[in-house]
C-alpha positions as a Markdown table, in Angstrom:
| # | Residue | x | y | z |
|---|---|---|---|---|
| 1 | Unk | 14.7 | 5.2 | -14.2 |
| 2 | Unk | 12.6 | 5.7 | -11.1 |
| 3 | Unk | 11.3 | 8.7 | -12.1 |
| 4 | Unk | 10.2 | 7.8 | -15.8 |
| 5 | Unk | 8.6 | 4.8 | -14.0 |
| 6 | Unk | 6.7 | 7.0 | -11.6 |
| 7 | Unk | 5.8 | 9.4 | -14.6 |
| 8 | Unk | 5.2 | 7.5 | -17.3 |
| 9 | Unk | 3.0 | 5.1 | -15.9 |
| 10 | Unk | 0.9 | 6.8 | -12.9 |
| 11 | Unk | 1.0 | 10.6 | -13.9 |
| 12 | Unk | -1.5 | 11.8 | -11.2 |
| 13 | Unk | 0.2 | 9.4 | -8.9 |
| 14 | Unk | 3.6 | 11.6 | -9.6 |
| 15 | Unk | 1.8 | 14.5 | -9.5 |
| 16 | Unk | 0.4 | 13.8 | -5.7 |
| 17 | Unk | 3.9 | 12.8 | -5.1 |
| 18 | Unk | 5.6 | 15.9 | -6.5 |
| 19 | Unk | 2.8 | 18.0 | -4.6 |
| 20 | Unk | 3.3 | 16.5 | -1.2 |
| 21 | Unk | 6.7 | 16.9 | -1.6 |
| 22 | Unk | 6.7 | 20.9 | -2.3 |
| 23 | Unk | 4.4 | 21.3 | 1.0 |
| 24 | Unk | 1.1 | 21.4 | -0.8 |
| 25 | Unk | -1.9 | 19.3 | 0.8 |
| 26 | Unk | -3.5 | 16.5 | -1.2 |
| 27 | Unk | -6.9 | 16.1 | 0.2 |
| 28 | Unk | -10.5 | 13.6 | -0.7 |
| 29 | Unk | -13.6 | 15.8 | -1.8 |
| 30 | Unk | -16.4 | 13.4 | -2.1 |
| 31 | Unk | -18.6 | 16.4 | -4.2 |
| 32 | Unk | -15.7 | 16.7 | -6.8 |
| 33 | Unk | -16.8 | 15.5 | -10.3 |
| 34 | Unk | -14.6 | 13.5 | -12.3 |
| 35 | Unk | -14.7 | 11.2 | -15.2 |
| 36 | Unk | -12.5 | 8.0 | -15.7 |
| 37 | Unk | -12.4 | 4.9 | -18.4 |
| 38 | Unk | -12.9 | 1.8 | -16.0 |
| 39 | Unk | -11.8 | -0.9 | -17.4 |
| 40 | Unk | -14.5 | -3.0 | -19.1 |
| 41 | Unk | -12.6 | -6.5 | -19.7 |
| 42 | Unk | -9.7 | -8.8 | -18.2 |
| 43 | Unk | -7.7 | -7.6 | -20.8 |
| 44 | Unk | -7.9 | -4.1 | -20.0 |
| 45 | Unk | -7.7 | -4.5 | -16.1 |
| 46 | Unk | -4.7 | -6.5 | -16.4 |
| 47 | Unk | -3.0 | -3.8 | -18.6 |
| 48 | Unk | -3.8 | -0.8 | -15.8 |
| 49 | Unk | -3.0 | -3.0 | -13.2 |
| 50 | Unk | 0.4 | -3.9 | -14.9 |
| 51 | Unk | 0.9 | 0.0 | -15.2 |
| 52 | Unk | -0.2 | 1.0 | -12.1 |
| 53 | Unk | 1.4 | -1.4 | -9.7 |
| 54 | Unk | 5.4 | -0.5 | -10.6 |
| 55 | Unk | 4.6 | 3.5 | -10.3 |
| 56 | Unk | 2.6 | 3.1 | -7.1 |
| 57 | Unk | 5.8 | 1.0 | -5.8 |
| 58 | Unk | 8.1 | 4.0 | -7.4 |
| 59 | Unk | 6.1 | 7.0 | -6.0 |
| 60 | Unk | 5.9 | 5.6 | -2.5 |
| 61 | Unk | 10.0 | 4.8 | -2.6 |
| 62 | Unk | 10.5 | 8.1 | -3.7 |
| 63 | Unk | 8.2 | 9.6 | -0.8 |
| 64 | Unk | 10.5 | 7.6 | 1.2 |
| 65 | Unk | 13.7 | 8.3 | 0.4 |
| 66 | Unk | 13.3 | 12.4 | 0.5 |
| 67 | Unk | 11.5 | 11.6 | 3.6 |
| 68 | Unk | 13.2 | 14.7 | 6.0 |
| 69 | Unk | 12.8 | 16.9 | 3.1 |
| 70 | Unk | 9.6 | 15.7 | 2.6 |
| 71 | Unk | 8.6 | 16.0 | 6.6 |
| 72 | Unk | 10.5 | 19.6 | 6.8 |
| 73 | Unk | 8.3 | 20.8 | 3.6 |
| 74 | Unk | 5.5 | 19.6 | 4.5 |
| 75 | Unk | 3.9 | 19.5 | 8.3 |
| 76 | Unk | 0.8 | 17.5 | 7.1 |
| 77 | Unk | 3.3 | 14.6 | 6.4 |
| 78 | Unk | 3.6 | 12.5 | 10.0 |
| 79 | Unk | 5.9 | 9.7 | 11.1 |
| 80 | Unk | 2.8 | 8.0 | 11.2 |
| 81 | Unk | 1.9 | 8.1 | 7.6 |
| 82 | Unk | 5.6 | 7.4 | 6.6 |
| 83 | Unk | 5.5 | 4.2 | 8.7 |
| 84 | Unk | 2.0 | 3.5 | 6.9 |
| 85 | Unk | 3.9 | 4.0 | 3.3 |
| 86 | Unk | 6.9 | 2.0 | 4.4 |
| 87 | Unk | 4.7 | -0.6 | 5.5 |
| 88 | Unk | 2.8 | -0.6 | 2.0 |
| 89 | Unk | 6.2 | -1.0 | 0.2 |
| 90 | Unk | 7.1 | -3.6 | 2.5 |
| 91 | Unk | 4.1 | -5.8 | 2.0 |
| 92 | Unk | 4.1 | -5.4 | -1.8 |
| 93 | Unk | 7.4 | -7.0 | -1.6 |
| 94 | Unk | 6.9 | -9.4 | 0.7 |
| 95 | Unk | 2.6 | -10.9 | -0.3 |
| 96 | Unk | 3.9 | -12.0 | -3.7 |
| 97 | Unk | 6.5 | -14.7 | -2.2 |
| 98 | Unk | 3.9 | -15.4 | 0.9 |
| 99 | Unk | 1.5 | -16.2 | -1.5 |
| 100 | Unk | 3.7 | -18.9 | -3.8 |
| 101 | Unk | 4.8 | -20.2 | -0.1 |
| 102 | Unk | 1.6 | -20.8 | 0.8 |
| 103 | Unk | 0.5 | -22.4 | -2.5 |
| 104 | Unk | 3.5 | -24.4 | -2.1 |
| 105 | Unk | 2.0 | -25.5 | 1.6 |
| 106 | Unk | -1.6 | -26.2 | 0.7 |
| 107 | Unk | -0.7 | -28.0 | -2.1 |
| 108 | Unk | 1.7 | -30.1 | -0.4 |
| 109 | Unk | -0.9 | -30.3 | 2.6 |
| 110 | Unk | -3.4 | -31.7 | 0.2 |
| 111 | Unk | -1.2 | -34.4 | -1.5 |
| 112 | Unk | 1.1 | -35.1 | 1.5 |
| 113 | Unk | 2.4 | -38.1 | -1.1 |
| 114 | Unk | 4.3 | -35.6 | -3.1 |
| 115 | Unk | 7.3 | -34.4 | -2.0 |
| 116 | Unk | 7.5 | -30.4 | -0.7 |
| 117 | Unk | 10.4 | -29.7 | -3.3 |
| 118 | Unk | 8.5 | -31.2 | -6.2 |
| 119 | Unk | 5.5 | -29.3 | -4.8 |
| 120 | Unk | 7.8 | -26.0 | -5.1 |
| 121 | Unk | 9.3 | -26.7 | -8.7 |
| 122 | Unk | 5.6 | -27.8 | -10.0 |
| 123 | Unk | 4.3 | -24.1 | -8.9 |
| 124 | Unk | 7.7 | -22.4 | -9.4 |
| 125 | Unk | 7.6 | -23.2 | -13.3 |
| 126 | Unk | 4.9 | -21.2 | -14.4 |
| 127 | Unk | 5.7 | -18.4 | -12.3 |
| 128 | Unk | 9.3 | -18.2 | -14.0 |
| 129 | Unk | 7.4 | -18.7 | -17.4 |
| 130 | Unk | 5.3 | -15.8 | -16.9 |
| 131 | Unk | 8.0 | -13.5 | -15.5 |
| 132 | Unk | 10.4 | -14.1 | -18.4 |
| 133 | Unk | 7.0 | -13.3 | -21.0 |
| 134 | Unk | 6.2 | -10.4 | -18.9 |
| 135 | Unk | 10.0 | -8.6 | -19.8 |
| 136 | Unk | 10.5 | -10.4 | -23.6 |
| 137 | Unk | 6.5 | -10.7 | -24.7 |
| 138 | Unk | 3.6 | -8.4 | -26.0 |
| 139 | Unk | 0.7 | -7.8 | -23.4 |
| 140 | Unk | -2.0 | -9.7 | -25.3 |
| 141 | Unk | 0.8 | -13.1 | -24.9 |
| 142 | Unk | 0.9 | -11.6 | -20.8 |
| 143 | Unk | -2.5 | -12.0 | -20.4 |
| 144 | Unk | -3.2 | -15.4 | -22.5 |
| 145 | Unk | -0.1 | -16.7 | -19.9 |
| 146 | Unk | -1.5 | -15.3 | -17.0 |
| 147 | Unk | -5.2 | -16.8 | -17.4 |
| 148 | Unk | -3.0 | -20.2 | -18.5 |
| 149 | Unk | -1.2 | -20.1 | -15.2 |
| 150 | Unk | -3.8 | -19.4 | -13.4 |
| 151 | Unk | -6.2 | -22.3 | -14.7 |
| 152 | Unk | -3.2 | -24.8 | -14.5 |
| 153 | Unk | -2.8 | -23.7 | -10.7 |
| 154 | Unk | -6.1 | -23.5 | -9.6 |
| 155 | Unk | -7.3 | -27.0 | -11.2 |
| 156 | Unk | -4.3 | -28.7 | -9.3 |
């Protein structure tokens, strides 16, 4: 499953990933020419960054767990720079639940009159709303739920 996710959705993520871990060195070169769609809409951007996000997460746990085969393949692999990816992994965990807690905070900082847990099940509500439509629903309902949610947090 990990894998297809790093594959499928992030090829030249994978293949970086596979490359590193075979010894080869992946390196920036600013005078390289290359051509790439940018997304020109919300619609679009939210789509890449809905493919993007899960493989990035899958490559980088992958680097991670093959780490002394990774470190014993390749010397241009430090401790350093698998402390940097653990720490990426980490905070991509972890920012998604800061952020709702601090919502939760401001919010109830704000309107001091409203109790903290009604606070928390007023923002938790359309967060569980958009995670059940992002695993049952198309991607054009995602993104008309997203820019709902967001609108209904942001003007409250």
């Amino acid at each position: 499953m990990q894998h297809e996710i790093a594959s499928d959705e992030g090829e030249d993520r994978w293949l970086c990933t596979l490359l590193l871990q075979q010894g080869y060195r992946v390196e920036y070169v600013a005078a390289s020419d290359a051509l790439t769609e940018a997304p020109e809409g919300f619609n679009e951007f939210f789509n890449q960054r809905r493919r993007w996000s899960p493989s990035t997460m899958a490559n980088i746990l992958d680097l991670l767990l093959d780490w002394k085969h990774v470190r014993k393949q390749n010397p241009d692999i430090s401790t350093v720079y698998l402390f940097y990816q653990a720490f990426l992994m980490f905070s991509s965990i972890l920012t998604p639940g800061t952020i709702f807690l601090m919502l939760v905070g401001a919010i109830h900082t704000a309107y001091s009159a409203i109790d903290l847990w009604l606070v928390f099940l007023i923002n938790i509500l359309p967060l569980v709303v958009f995670v059940v439509l992002c695993f049952n629903a198309k991607s054009e309902t995602q993104v008309k739920n997203f820019t709902l949610n967001f609108n209904c947090i942001y003007y409250v």
